[in-house]
C-alpha positions in Angstrom: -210.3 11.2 -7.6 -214.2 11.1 -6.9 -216.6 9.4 -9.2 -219.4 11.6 -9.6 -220.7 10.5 -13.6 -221.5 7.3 -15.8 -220.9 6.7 -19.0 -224.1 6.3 -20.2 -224.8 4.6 -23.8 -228.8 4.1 -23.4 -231.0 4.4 -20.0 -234.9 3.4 -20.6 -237.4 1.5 -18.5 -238.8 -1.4 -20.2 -239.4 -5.1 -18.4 -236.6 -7.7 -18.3 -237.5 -10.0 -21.3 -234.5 -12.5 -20.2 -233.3 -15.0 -17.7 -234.6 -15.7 -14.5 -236.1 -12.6 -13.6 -238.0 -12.4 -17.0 -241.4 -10.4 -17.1 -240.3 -7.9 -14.1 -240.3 -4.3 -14.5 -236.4 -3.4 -15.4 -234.4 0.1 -15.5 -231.9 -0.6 -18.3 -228.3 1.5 -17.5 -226.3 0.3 -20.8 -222.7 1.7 -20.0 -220.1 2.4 -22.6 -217.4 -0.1 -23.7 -216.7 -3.8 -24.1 -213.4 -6.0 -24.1 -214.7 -7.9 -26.7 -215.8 -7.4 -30.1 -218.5 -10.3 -31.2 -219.0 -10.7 -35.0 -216.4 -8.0 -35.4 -216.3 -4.3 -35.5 -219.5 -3.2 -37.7 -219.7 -7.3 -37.8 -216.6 -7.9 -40.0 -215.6 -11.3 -38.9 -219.4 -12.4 -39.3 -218.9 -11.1 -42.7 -216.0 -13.1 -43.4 -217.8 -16.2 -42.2 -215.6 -16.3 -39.1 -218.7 -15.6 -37.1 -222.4 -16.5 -37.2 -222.9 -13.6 -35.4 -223.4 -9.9 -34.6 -223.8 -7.8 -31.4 -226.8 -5.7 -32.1 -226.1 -3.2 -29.7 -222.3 -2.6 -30.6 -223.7 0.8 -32.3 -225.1 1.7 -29.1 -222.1 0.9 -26.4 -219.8 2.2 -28.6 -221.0 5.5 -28.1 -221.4 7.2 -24.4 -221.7 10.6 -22.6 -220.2 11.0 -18.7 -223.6 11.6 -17.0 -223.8 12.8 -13.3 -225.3 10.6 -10.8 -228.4 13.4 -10.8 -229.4 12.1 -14.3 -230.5 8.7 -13.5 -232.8 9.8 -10.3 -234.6 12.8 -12.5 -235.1 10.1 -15.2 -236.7 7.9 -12.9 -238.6 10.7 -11.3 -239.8 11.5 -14.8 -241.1 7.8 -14.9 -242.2 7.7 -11.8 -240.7 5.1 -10.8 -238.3 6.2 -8.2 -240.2 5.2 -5.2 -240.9 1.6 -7.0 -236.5 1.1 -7.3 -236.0 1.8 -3.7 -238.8 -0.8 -3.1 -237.1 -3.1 -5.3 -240.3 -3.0 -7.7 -238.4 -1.7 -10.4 -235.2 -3.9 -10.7 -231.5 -1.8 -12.2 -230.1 -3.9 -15.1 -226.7 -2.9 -15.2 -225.2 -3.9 -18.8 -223.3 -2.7 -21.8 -221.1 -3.3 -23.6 -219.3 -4.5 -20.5 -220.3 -2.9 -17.0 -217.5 -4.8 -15.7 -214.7 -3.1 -16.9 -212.8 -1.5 -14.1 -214.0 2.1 -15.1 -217.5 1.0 -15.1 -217.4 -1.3 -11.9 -216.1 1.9 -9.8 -218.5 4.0 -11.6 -221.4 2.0 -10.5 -220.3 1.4 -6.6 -219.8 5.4 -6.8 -223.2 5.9 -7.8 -224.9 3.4 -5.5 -223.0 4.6 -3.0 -224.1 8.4 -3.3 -227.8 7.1 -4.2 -227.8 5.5 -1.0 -226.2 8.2 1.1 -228.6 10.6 -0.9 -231.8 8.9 1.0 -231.0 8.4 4.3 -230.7 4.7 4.7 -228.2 2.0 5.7 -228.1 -0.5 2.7 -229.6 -3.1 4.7 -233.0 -1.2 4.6 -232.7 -0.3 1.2 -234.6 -3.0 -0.9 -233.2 -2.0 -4.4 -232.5 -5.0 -6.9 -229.2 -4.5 -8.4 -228.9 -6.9 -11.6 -225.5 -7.0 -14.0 -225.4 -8.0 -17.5 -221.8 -10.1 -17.9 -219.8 -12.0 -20.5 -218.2 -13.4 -17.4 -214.5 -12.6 -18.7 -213.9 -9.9 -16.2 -213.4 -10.5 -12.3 -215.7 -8.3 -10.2 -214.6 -6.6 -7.6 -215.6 -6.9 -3.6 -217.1 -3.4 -3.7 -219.3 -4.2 -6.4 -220.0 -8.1 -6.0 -221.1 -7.3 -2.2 -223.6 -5.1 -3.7 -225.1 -7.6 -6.5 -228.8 -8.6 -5.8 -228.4 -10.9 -9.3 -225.4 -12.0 -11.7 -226.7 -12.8 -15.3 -223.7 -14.3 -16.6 -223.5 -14.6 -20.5 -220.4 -16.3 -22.1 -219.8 -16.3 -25.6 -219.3 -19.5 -27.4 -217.1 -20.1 -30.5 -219.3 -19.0 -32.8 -218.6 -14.9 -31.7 -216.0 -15.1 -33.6 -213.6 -14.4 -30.6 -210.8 -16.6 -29.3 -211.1 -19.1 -26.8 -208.5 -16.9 -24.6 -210.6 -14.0 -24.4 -214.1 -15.0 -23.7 -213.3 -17.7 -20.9 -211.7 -16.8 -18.0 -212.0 -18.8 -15.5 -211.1 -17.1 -12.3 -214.2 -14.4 -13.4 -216.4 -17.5 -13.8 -215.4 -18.9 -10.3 -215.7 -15.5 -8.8 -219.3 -15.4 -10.3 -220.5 -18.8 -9.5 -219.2 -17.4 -5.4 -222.8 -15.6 -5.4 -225.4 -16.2 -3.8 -227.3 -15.6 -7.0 -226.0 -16.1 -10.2 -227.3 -17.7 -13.4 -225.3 -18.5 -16.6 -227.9 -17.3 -19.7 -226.4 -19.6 -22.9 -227.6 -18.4 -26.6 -228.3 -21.5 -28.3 -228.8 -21.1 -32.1 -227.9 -24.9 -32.6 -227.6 -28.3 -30.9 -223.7 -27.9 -31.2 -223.8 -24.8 -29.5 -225.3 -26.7 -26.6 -222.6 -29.3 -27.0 -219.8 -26.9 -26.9 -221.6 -25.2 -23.5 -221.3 -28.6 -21.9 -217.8 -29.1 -23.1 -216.1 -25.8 -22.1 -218.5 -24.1 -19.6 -220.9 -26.5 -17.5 -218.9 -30.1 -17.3 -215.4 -27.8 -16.6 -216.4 -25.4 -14.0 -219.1 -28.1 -12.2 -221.9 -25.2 -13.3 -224.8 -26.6 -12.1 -227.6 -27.6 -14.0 -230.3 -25.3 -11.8 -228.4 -22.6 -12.6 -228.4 -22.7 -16.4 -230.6 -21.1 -18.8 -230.8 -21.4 -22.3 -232.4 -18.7 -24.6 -232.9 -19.0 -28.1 -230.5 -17.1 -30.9 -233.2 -14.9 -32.2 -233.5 -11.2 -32.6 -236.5 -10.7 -34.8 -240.8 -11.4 -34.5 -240.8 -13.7 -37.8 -238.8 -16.8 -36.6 -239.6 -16.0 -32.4 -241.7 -19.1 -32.0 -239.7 -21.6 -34.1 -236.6 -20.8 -32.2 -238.4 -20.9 -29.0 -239.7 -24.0 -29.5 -236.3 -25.0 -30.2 -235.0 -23.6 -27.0 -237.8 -25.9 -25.1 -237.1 -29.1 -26.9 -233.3 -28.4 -25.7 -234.9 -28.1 -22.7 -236.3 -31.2 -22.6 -233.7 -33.0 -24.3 -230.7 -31.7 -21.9 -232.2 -31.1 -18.9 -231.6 -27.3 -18.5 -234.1 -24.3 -17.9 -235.3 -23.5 -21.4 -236.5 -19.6 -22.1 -237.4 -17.1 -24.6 -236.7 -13.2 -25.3 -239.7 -11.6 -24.2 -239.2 -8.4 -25.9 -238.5 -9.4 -29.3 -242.1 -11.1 -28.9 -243.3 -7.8 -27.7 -241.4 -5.1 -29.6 -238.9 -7.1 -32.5 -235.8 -6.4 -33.2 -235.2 -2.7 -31.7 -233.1 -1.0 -28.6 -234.4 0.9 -26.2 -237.8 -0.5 -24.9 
């Protein structure tokens, strides 16, 4: 059957406020869906104390409409910002939810695929910069890994609320870490959380230090530069690349920007 939609939660251009390729102009494609469930449905377990705490953008993933592949390229035209994506100006965040679920991962090679095709070019001379937005629990497929620019791998630690069984698999971690660009993004909120990183992420799978990133737990303007400061003294402490958010500085806790 041919993939001609996506199932779209949010699309909006904005800057990548995360990771390594923070402070570069971004097109956000938030697709529908995610195998887990972090702080609970409506944040239940955080609720319950079993958690510490919430996706903020469960109410958006949760919801989706099958969009066809058009949609994205008249938004961008309506930006203009079409010609600055095929010069890899304007980098694609793909995230969710989950972009990796299987329906998502086809949906996504479909698309580039018929983007591609669409404007006459082999995809060796197209310079587009294809990010993805991961909880690393999901292999990805050769279709899509082959056409990865950047893996931004985000595992979920204890305090999610979610069993140890579903957010680490290890064959999707391996398969990530087979990029030739990858980076594992850890949300600290404490100096345990750190700890448990080491214990069941970076010391198991020989994740190299380079390649880590730490941002701070933080989702609102008022504690931003107490928690980034945390982040740094991490940093310093453990040896890893410590970050911020970027646009909770610029725009606090909202969606869509």
């Amino acid at each position: 059957m041919k993939i001609e939609t996506l199932n779209i939660s949010e699309d909006f251009y904005s800057v990548q406020g995360e990771g390594q390729t923070s402070g570069v102009p971004a097109y956000f494609i938030r697709l529908k869906a995610c195998n887990l469930m972090c702080g609970g449905a409506d944040g239940s377990l955080m609720k319950e104390g079993k958690a510490t705490w919430w996706c903020d953008t469960e109410y958006v993933w949760r919801k989706g409409l099958e969009k066809p592949f058009e949609y994205l390229e008249d938004r961008w035209r309506e930006e203009n910002i079409l010609e600055w994506i095929k010069e890899g100006r304007v980098n694609l965040i793909w995230t969710g939810g989950e972009p990796t679920i299987p329906k998502n991962q086809r949906a996504i090679v479909a698309f580039l695929q018929w983007f591609y095709e669409k404007h006459g070019l082999p995809r060796s001379e197209f310079k587009v910069f294809n990010e993805i937005e991961t909880n690393g629990t999901i292999y990805i497929e050769d279709e899509l890994f082959e056409k990865l620019d950047q893996i931004n791998c985000s595992v979920k630690l204890e305090n999610s609320g979610m069993s140890k069984e579903r957010r680490i698999n290890p064959g999707s971690i391996e398969r990530i870490m087979s990029h030739r660009n990858y980076w594992f993004k850890f949300v600290i909120s404490t100096e345990e959380c750190l700890q448990e990183i080491e214990r069941d992420f970076i010391k198991p799978f020989n994740i190299p230090p380079k390649r880590v990133l730490m941002m701070p737990g933080l989702d609102k303007q008022e504690n931003y530069h107490e928690r980034t400061k945390f982040c740094m003294e991490m940093g310093k402490k453990y040896g890893y690349t410590g970050l911020t958010r970027l646009h909770v500085s610029a725009w606090d806790q909202t969606t869509g920007v």
